[in-house]
C-alpha positions as CSV (number, residue, x, y, z in Angstrom):
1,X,50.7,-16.8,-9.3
2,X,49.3,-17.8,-12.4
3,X,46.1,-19.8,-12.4
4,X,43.9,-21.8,-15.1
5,X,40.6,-22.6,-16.3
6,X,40.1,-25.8,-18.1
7,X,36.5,-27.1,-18.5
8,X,35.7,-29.9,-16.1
9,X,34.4,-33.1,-16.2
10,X,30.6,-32.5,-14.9
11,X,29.0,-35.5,-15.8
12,X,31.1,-39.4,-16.4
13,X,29.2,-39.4,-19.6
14,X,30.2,-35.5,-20.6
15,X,32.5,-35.0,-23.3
16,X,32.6,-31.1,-23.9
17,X,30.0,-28.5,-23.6
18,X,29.3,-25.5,-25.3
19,X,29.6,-21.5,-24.0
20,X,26.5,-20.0,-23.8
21,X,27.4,-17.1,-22.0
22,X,30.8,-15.1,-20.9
23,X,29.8,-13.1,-17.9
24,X,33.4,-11.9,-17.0
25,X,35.9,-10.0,-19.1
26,X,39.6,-9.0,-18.1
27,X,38.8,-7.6,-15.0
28,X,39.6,-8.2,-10.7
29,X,36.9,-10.7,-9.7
30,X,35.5,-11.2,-6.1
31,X,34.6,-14.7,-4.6
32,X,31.0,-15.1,-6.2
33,X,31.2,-13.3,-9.5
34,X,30.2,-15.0,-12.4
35,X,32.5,-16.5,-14.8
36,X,30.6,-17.9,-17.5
37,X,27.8,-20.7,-18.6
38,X,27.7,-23.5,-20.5
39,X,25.3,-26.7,-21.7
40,X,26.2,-30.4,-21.6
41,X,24.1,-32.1,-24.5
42,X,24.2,-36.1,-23.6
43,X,22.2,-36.7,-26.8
44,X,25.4,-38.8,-28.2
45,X,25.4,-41.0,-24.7
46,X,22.1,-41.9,-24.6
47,X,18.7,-42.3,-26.7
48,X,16.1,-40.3,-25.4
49,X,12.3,-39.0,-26.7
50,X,14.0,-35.3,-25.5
51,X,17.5,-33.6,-26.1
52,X,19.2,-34.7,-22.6
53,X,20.9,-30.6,-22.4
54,X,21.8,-29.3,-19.0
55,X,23.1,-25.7,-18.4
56,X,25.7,-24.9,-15.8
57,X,27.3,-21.5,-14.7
58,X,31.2,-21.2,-12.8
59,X,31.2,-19.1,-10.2
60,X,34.8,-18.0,-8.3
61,X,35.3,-19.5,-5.3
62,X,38.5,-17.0,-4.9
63,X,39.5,-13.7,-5.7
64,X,41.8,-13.6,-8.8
65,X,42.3,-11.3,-12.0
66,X,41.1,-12.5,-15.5
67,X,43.6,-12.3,-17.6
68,X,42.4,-14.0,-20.4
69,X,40.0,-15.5,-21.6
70,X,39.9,-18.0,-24.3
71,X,36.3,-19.1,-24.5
72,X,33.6,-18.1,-27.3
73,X,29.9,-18.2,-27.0
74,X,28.7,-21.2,-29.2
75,X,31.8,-22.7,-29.1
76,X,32.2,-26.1,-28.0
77,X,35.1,-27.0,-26.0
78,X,36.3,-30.4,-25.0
79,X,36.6,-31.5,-21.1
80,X,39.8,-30.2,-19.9
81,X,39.9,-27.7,-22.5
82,X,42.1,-24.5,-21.3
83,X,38.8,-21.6,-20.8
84,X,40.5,-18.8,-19.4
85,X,43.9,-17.8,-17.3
86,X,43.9,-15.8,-14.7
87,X,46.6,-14.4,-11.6
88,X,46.6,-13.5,-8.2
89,X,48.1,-9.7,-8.6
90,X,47.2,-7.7,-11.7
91,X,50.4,-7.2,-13.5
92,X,52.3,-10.7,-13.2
93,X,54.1,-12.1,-16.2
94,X,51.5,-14.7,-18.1
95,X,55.0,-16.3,-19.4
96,X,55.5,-18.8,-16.6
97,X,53.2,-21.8,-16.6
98,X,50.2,-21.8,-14.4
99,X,50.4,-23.3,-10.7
100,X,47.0,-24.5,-10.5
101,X,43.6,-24.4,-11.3
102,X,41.4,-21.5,-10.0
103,X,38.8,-22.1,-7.7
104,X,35.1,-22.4,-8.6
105,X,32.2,-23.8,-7.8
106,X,29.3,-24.9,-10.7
107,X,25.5,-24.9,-9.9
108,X,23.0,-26.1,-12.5
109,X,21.2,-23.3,-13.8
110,X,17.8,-23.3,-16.3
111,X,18.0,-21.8,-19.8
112,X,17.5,-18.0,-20.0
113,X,17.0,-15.4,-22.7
114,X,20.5,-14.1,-23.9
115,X,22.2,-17.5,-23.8
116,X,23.9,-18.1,-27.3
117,X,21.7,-21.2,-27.9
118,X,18.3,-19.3,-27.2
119,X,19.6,-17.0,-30.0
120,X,19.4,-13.5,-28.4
């Protein structure tokens, strides 16, 4: 079965995030890896004395294989933006059209050293 990533809506006021960080490569994940880390800057939204930026990290929920992924470090991506595809065996056709999203959870995380943004 083929399975999708497309960047979800975190916030109501959250139009697209950036990629900070791409922990996962083509590769058989386990429930709990890490897939990848982004920020939501609410600047536009609102006016605020500091840069309203959160930072979030995806983390499978399910195993699955990454198959691709389409995301870039520094890019920013609108909500519901395709991210990655994945499947449920290694070898399966990526020709037929995905049958749902792949499971993840997202927890808020605080900036670290190596994210794209922190420019290391």
């Amino acid at each position: 079965m083929i399975l999708e990533f497309r960047l979800p809506k975190i916030s109501p006021h959250m139009s697209g995030a950036t990629v900070e960080f791409l922990h996962s490569q083509a590769a058989a994940l386990k429930a709990g890896a890490k897939v990848l880390d982004i920020s939501v800057d609410l600047g536009g939204a609102f006016t605020q004395d500091c840069p309203p930026v959160s930072y979030y990290r995806f983390v499978m929920r399910e195993p699955a294989f990454l198959r691709e992924i389409k995301a870039t470090p520094g890019q920013l991506y609108a909500v519901d933006e395709l991210l990655a595809i994945f499947s449920t065996e290694p070898e399966e056709s990526l020709d037929q059209s995905p049958a749902r999203g792949v499971r993840v959870t997202v927890a808020g995380i605080m900036h670290y050293p190596g994210m794209w943004s922190s420019g290391t």
